[in-house]
MDAnalysis code that builds the backbone (N, CA, C; Angstrom):
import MDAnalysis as mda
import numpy as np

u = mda.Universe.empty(681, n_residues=227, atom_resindex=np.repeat(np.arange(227), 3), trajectory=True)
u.add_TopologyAttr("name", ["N", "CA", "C"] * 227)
u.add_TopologyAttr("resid", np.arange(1, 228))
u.add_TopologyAttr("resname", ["UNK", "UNK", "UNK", "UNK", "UNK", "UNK", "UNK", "UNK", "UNK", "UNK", "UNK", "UNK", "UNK", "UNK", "UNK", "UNK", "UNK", "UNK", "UNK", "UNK", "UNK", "UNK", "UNK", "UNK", "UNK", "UNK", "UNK", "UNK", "UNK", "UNK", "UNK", "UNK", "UNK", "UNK", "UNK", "UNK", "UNK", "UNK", "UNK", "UNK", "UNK", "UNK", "UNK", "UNK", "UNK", "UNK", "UNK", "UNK", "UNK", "UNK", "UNK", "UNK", "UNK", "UNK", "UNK", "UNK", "UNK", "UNK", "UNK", "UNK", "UNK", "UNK", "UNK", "UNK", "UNK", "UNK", "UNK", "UNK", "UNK", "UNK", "UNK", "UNK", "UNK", "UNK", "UNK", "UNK", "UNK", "UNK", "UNK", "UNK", "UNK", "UNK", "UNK", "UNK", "UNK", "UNK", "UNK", "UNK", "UNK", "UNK", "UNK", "UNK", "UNK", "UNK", "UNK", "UNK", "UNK", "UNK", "UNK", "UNK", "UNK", "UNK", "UNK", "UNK", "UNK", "UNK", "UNK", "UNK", "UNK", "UNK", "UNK", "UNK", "UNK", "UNK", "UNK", "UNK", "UNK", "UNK", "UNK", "UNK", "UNK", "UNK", "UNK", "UNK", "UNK", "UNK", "UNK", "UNK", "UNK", "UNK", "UNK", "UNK", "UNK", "UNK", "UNK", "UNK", "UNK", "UNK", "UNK", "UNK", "UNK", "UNK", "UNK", "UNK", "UNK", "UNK", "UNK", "UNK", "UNK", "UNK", "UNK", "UNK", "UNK", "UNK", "UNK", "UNK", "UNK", "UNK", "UNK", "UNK", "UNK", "UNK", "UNK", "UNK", "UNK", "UNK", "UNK", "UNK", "UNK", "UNK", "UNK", "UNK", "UNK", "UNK", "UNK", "UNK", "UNK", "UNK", "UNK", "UNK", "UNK", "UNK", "UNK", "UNK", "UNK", "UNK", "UNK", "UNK", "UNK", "UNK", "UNK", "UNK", "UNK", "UNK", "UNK", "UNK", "UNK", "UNK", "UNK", "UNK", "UNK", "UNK", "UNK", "UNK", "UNK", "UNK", "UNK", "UNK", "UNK", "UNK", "UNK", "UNK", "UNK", "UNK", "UNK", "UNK", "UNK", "UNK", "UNK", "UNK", "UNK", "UNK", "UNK", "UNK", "UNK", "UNK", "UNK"])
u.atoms.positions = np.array([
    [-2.029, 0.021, -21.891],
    [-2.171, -0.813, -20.702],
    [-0.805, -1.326, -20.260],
    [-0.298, -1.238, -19.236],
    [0.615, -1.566, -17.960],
    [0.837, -3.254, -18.351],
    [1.797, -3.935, -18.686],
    [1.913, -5.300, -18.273],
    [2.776, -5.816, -16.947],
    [2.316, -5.660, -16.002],
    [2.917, -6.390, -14.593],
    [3.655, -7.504, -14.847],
    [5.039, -7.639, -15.208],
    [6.030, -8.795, -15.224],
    [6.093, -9.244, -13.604],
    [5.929, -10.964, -13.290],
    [6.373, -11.609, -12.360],
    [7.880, -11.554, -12.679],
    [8.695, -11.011, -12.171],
    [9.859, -11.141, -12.339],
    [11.108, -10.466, -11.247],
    [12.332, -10.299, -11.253],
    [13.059, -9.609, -10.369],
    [13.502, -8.156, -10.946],
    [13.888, -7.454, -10.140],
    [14.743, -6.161, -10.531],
    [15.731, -6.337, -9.673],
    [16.683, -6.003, -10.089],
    [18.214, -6.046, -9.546],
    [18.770, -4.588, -9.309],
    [18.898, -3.954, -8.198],
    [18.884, -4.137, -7.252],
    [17.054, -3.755, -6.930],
    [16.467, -4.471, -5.859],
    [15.387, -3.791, -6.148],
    [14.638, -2.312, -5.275],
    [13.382, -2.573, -5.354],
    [13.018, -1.300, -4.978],
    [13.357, -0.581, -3.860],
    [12.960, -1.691, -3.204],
    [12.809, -1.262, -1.569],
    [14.541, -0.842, -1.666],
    [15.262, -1.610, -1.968],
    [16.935, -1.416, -1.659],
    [16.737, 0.178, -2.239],
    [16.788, 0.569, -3.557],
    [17.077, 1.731, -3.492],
    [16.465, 3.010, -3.173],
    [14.757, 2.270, -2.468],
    [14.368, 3.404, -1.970],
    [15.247, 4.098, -0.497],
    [15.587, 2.755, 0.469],
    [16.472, 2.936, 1.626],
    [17.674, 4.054, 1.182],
    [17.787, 3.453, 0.196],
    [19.073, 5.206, 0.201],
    [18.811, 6.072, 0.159],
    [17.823, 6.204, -0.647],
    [17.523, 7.677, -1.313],
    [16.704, 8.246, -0.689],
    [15.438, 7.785, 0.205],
    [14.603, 8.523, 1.298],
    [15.560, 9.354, 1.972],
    [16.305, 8.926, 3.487],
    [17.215, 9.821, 4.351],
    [17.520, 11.034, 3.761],
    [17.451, 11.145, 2.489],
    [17.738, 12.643, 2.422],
    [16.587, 13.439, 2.180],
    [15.595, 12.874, 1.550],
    [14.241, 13.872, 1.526],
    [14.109, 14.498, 2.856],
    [13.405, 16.068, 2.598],
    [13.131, 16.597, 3.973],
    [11.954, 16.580, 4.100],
    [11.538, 15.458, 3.879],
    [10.368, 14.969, 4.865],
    [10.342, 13.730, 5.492],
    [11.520, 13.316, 5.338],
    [12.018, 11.826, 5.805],
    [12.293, 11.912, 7.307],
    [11.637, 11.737, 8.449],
    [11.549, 11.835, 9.423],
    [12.183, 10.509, 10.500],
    [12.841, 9.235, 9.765],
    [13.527, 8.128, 10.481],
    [14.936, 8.618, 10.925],
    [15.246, 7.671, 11.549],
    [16.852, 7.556, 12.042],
    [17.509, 7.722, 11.133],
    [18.755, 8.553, 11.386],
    [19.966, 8.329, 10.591],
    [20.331, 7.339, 9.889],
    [20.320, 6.039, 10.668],
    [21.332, 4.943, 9.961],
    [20.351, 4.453, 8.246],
    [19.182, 5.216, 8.594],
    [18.333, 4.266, 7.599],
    [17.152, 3.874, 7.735],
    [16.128, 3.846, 6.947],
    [14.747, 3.260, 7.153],
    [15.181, 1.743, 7.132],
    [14.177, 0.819, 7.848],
    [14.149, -0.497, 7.346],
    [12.214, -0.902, 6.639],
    [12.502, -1.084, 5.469],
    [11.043, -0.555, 4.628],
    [10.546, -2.205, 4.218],
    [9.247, -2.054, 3.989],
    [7.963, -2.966, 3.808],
    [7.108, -2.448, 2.871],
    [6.504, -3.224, 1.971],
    [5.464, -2.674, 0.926],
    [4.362, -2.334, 1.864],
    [3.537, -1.284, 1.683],
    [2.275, -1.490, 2.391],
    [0.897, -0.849, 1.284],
    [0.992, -1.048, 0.353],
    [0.048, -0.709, -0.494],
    [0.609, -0.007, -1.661],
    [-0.276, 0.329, -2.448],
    [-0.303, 1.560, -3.666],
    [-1.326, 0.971, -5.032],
    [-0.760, 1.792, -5.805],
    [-1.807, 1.251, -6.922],
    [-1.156, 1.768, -8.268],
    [-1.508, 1.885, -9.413],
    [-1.043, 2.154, -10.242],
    [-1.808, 3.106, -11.377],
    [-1.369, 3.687, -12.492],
    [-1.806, 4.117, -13.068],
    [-1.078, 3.856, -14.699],
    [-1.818, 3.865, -15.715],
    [-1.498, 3.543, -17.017],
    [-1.269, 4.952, -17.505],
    [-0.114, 4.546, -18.924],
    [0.938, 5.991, -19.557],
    [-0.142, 5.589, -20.634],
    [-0.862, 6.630, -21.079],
    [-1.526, 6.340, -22.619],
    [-0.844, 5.554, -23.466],
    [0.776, 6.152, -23.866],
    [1.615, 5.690, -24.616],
    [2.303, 4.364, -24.380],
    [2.179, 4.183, -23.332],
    [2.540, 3.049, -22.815],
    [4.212, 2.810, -22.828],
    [4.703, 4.163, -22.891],
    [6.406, 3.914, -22.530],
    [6.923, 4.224, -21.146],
    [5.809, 4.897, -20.004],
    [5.949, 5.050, -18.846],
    [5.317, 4.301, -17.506],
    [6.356, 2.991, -16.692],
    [5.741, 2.959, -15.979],
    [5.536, 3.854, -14.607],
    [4.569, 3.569, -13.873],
    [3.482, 4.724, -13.110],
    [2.925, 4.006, -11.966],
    [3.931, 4.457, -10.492],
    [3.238, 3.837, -9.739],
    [3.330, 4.594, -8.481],
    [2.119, 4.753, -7.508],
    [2.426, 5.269, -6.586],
    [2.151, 4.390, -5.474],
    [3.786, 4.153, -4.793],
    [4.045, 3.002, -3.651],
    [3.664, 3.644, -2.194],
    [3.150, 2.554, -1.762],
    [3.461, 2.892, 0.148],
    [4.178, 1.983, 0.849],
    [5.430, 2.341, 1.061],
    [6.251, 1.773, 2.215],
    [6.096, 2.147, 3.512],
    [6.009, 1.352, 4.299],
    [6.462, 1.729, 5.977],
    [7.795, 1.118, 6.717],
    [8.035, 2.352, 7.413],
    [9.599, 1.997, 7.849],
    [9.333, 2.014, 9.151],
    [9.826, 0.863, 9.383],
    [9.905, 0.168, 10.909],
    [11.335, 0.347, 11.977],
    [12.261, 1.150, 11.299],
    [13.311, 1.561, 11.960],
    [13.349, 2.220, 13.558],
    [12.503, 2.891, 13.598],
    [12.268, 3.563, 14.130],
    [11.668, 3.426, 15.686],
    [11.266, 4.389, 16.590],
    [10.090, 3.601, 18.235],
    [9.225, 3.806, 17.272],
    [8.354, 4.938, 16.759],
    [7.029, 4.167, 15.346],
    [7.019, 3.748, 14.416],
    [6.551, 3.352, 13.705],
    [6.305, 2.740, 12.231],
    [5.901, 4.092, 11.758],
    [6.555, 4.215, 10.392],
    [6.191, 5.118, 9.244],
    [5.655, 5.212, 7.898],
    [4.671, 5.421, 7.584],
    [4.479, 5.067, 6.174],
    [4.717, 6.574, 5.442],
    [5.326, 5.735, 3.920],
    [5.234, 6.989, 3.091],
    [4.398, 6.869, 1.705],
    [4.402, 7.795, 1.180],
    [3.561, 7.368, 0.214],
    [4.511, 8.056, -1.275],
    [4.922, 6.965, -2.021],
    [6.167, 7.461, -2.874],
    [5.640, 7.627, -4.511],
    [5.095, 8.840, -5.304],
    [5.272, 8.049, -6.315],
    [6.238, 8.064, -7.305],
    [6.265, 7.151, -7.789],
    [7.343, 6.273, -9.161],
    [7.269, 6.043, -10.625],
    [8.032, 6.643, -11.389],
    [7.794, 7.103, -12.451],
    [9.117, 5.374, -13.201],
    [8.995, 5.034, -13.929],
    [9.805, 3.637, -14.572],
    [10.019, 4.254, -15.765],
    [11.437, 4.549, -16.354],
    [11.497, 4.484, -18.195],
    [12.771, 3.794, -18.488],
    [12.365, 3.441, -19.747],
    [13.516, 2.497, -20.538],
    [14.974, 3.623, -20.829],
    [14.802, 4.952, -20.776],
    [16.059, 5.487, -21.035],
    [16.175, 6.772, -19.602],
    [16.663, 7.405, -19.539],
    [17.018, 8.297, -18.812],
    [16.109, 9.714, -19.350],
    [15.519, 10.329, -18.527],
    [14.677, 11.616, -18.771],
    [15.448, 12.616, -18.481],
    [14.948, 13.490, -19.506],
    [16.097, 14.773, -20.297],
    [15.232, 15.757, -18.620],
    [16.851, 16.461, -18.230],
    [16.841, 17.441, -17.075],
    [16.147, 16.619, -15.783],
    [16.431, 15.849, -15.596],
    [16.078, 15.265, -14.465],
    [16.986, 14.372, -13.419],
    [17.926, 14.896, -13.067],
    [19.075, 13.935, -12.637],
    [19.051, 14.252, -11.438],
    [18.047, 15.174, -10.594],
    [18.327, 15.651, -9.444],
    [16.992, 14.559, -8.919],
    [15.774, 14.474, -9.522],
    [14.975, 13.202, -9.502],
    [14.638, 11.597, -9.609],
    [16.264, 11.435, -10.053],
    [16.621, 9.949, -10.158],
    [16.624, 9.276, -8.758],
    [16.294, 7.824, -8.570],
    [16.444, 7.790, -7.481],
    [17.653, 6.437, -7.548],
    [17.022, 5.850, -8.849],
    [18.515, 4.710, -9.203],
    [17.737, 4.007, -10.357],
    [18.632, 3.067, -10.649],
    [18.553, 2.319, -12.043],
    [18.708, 0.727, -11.575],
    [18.060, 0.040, -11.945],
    [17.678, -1.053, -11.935],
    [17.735, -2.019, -13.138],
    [18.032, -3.570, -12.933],
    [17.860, -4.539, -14.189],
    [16.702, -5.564, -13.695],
    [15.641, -5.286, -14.628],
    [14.633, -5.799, -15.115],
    [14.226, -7.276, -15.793],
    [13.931, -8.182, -14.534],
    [14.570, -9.315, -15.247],
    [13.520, -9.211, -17.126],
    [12.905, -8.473, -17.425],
    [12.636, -8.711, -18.774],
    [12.640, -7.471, -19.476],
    [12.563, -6.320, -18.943],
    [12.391, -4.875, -19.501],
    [13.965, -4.675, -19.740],
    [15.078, -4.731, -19.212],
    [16.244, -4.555, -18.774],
    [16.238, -3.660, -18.327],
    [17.359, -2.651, -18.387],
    [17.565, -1.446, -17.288],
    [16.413, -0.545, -17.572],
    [16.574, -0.112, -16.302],
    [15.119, 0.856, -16.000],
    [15.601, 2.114, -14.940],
    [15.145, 3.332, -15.381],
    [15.315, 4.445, -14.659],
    [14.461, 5.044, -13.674],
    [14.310, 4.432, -12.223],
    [13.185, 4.669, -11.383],
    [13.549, 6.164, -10.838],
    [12.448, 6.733, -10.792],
    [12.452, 8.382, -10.772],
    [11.546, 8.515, -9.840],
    [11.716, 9.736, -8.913],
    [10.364, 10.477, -8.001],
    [9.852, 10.547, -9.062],
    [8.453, 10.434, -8.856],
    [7.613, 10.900, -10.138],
    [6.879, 12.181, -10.018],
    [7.354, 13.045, -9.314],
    [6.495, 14.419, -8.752],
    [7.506, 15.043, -9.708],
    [8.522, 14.531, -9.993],
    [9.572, 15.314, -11.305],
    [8.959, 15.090, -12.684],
    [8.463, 13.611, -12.945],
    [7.782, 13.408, -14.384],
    [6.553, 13.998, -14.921],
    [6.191, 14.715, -15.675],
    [5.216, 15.086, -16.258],
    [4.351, 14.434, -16.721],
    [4.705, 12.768, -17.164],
    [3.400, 12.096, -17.745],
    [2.775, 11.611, -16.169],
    [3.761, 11.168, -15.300],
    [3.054, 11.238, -14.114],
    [2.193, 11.931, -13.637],
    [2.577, 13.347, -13.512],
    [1.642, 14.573, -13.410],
    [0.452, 14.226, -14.281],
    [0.503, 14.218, -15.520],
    [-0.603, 14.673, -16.470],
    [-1.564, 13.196, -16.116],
    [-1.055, 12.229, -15.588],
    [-2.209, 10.839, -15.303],
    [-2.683, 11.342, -13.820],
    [-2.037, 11.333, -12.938],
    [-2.437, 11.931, -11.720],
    [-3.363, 13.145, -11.913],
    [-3.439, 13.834, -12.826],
    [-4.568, 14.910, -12.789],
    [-5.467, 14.109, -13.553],
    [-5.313, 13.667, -14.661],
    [-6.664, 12.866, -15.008],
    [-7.125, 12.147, -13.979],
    [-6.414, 11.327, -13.581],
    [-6.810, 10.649, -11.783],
    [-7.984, 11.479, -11.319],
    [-7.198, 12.693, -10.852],
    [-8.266, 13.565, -10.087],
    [-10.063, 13.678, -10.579],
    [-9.603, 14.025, -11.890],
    [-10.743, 14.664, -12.737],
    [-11.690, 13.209, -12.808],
    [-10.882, 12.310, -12.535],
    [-12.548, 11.078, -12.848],
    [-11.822, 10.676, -14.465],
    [-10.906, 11.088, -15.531],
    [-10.238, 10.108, -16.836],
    [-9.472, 9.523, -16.956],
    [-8.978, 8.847, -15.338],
    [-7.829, 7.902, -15.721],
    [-8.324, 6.175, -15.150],
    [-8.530, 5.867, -15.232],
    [-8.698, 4.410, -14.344],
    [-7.725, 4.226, -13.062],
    [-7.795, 3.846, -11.732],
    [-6.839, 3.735, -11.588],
    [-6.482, 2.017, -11.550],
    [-5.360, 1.824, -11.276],
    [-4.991, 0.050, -11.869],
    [-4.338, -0.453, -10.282],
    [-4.752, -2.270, -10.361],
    [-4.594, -2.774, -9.490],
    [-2.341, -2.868, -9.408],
    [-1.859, -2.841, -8.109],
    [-0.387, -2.738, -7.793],
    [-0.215, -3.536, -9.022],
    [-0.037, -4.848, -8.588],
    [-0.002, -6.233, -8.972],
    [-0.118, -6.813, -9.844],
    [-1.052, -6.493, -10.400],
    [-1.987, -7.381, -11.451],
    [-2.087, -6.289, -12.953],
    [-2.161, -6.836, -14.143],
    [-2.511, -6.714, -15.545],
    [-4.130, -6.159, -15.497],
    [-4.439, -5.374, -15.895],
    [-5.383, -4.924, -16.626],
    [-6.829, -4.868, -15.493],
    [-6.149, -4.749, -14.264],
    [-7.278, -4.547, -12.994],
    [-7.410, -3.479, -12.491],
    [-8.568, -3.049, -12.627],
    [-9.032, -1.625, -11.874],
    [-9.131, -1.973, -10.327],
    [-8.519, -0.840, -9.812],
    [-8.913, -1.120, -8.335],
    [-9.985, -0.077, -7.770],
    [-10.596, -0.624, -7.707],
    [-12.109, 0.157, -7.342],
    [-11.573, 1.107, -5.878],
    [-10.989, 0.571, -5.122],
    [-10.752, 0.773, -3.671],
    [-10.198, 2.770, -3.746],
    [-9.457, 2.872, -5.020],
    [-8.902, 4.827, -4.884],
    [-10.059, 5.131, -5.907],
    [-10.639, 6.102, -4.983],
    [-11.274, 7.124, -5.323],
    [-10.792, 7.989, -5.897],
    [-11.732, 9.417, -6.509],
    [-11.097, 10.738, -6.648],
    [-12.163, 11.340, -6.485],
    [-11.792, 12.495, -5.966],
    [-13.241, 13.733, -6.240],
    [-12.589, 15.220, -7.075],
    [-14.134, 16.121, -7.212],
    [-13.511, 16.367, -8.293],
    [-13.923, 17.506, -8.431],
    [-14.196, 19.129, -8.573],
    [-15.168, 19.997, -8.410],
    [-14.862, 21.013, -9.235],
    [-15.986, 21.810, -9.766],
    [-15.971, 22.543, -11.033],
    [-14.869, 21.958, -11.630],
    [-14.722, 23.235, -13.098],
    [-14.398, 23.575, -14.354],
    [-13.370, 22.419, -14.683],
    [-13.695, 21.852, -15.921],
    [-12.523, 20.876, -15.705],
    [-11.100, 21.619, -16.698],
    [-9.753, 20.994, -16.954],
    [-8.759, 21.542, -17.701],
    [-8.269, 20.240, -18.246],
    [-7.529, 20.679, -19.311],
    [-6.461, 19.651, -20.008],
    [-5.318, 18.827, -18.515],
    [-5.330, 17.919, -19.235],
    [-4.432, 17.123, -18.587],
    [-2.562, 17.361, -19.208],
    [-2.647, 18.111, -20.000],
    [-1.234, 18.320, -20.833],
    [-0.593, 19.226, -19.831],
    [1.108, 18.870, -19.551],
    [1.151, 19.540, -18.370],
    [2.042, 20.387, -19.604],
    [2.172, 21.477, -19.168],
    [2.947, 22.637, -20.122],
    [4.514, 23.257, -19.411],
    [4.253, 23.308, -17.606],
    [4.900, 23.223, -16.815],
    [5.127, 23.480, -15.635],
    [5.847, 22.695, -14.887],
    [5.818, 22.306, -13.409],
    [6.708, 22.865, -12.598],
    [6.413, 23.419, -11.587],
    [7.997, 23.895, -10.391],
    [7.163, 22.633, -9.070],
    [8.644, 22.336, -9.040],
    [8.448, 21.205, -7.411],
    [9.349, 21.656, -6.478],
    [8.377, 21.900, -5.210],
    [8.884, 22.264, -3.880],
    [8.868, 20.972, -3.331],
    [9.783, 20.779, -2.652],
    [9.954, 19.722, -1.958],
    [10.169, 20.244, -0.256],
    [9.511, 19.572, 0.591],
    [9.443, 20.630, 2.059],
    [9.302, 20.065, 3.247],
    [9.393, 19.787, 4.152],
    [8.949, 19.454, 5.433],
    [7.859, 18.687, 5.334],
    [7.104, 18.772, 5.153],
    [5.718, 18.487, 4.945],
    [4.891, 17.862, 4.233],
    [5.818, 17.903, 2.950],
    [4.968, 16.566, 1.898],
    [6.142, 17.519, 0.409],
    [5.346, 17.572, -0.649],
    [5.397, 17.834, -2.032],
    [4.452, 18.708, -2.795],
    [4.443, 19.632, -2.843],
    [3.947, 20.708, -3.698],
    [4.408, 21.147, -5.211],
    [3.357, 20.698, -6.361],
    [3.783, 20.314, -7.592],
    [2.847, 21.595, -8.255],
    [3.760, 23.128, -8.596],
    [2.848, 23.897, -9.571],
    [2.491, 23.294, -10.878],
    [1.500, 22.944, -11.114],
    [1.385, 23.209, -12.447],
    [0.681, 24.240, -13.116],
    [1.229, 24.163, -14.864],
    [0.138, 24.673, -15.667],
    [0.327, 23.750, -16.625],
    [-1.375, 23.634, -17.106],
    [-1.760, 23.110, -17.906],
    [-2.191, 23.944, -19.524],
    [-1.937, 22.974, -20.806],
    [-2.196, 23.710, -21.979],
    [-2.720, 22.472, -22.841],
    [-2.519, 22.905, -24.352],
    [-3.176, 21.836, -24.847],
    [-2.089, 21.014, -25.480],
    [-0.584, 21.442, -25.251],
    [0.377, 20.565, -25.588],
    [1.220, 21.258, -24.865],
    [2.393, 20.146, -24.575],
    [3.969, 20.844, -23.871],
    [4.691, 21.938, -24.132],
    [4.689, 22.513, -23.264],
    [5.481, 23.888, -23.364],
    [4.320, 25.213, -24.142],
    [3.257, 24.683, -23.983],
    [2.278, 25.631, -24.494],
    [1.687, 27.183, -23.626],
    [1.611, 28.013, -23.984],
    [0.720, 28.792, -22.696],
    [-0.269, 28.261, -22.230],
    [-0.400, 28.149, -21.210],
    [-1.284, 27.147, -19.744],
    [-1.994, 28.234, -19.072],
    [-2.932, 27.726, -18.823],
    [-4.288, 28.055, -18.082],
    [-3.268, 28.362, -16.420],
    [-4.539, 28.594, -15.901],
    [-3.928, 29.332, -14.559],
    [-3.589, 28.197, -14.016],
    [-2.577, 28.741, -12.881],
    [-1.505, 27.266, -12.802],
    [-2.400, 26.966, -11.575],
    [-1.689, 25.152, -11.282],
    [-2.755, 24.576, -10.113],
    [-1.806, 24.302, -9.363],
    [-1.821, 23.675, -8.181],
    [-0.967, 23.298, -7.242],
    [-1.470, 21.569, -6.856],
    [-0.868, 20.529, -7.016],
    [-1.051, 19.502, -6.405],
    [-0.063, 19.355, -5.322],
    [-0.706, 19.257, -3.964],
    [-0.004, 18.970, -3.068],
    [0.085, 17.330, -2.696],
    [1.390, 16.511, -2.687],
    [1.352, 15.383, -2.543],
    [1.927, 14.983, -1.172],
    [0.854, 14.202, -0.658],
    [1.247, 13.826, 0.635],
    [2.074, 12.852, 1.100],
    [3.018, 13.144, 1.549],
    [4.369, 12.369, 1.458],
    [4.257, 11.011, 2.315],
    [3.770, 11.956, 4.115],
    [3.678, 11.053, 5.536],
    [1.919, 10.710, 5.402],
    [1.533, 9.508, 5.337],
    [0.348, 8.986, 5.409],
    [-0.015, 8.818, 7.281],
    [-0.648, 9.404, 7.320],
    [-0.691, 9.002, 8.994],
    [-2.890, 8.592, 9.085],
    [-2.584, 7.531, 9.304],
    [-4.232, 6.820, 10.016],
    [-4.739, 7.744, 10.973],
    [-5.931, 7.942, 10.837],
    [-6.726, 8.633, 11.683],
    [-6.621, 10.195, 11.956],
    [-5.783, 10.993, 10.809],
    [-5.938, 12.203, 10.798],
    [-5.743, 12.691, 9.258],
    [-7.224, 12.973, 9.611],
    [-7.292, 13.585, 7.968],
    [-6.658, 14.991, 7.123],
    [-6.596, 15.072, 6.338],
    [-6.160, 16.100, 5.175],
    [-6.911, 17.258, 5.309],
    [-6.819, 17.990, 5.631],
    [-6.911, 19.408, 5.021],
    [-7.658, 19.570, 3.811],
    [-9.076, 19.360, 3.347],
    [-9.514, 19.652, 2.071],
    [-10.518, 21.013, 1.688],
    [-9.973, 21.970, 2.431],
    [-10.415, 23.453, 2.350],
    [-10.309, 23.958, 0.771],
    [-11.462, 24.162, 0.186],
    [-11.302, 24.911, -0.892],
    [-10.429, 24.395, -1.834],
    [-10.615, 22.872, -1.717],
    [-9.807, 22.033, -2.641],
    [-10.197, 21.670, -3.986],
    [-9.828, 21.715, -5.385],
    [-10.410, 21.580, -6.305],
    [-10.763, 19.828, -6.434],
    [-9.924, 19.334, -5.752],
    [-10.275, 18.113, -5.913],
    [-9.418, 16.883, -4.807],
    [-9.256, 15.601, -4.710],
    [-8.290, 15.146, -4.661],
    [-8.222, 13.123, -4.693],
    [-7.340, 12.844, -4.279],
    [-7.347, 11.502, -4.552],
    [-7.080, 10.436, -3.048],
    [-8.125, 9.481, -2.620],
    [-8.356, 8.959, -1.589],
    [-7.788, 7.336, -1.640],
    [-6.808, 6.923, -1.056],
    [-6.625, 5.574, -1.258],
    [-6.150, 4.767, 0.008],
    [-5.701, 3.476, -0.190],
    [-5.646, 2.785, 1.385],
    [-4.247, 2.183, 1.481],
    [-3.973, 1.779, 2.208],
    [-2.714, 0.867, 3.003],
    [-2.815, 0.143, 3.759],
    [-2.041, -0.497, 4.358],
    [-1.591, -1.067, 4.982],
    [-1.277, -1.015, 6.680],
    [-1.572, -1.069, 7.588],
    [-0.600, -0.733, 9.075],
    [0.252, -1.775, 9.907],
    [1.513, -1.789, 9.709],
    [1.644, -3.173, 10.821],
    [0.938, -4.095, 11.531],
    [0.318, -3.820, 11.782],
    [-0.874, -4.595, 12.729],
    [-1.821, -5.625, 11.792],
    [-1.825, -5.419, 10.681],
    [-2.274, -5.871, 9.565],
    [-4.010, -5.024, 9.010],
    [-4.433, -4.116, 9.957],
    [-5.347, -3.005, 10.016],
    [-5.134, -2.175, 8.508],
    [-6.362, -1.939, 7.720],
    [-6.186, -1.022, 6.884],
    [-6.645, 0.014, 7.064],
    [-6.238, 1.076, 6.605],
    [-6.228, 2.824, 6.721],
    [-6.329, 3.850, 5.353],
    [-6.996, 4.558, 5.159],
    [-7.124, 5.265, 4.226],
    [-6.808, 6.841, 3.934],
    [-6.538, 7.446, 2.900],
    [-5.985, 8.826, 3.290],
    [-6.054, 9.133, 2.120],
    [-5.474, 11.087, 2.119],
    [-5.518, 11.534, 1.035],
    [-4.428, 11.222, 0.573],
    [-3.893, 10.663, -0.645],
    [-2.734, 10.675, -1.491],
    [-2.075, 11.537, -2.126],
    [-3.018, 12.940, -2.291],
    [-2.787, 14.314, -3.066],
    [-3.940, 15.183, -3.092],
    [-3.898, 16.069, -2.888],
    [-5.041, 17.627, -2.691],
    [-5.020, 18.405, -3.796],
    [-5.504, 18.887, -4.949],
    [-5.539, 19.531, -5.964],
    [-6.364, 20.928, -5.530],
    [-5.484, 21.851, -5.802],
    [-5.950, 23.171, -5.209],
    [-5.511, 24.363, -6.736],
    [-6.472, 25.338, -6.539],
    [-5.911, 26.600, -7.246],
    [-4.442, 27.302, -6.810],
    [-3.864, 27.492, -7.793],
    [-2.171, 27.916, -7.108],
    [-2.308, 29.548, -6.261],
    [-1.363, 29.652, -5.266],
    [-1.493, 31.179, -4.627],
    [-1.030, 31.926, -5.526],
    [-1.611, 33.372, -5.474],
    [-1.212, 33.975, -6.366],
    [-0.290, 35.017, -5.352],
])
């Protein structure tokens, strides 16, 4: 279980998400910079409890529209082996101390909770709060189920959102079942839905809109990979 510290991070989120978005290519604001706002997310628990796990929604108001994205965030106490192209920055914790905030479409325990997500075995957990389920994200879920052990991942990163191959096995680096594709939806946009053609599954949650209006969407599409 996740313990939610009331506390600061130095520098914090929002600051180093502003840098590091503009270069994703799906980052669709002005040059000079997003100017960003929390607008939802929720969380998810690391079995082990050495990973925090969160998937944020900011909206950036820079812009003639408002934008929301939907980010998720992987937290560890040390730096993750081959992943430096997924860092997004490092932070001090007013009680954890330094902390390595990561895209989490790079982390694997991320992956492997996000597919339990899907499947209906993960809980998902309130932003905010200690030990609260938030009823509000759904998942659906259809035929055969698989291990949640991710064995291994290629990430496209694209125009369009995030496309995460996996395969799954019964431990890391194992031979894996036929690989899956989670597509993660980067741009949350109200009132136009997802694409869920022949989807094995996926995950439904809400936000926020300027206006103070809430909106709901897919967060990620779980599909069979192309062959």
């Amino acid at each position: 279980m996740a313990v939610i510290h009331n506390t600061t991070m130095t520098p914090g989120k929002l600051e180093l998400l502003a840098a590091w978005l503009p270069a994703r290519p799906w980052y669709v604001g002005p040059a000079r910079g997003p100017e960003l706002t929390k607008a939802g997310g929720f969380r998810l628990d690391d079995p082990r409890g050495e990973v925090g796990i969160e998937f944020m929604v900011v909206t950036d108001t820079s812009g003639g529209r408002p934008c929301s994205y939907h980010l998720p965030l992987s937290y560890r106490g040390a730096p993750l082996d081959g992943a430096d192209q997924a860092l997004i920055g490092t932070s001090e914790h007013g009680v954890l101390g330094r902390r390595w905030v990561y895209d989490g479409t790079h982390d694997s325990v991320l992956i492997a909770q996000l597919l339990a997500l899907v499947q209906g075995r993960a809980e998902p957990q309130a932003q905010g709060a200690t030990d609260t389920p938030d009823p509000s994200v759904t998942s659906y879920f259809t035929g055969a189920g698989f291990p949640s052990v991710v064995a291994s991942t290629a990430v496209h990163d694209g125009q369009h959102g995030t496309d995460i191959v996996v395969g799954t096995g019964s431990e890391p680096h194992s031979e894996s079942a036929e690989p899956l594709t989670l597509e993660v939806t980067r741009i949350l946009r109200p009132g136009r839905p997802t694409d869920t053609t022949e989807a094995r599954g996926y995950v439904t949650a809400g936000w926020r809109l300027p206006d103070g209006e809430e909106s709901r969407g897919r967060f990620a599409v779980l599909r069979d990979a192309a062959r």
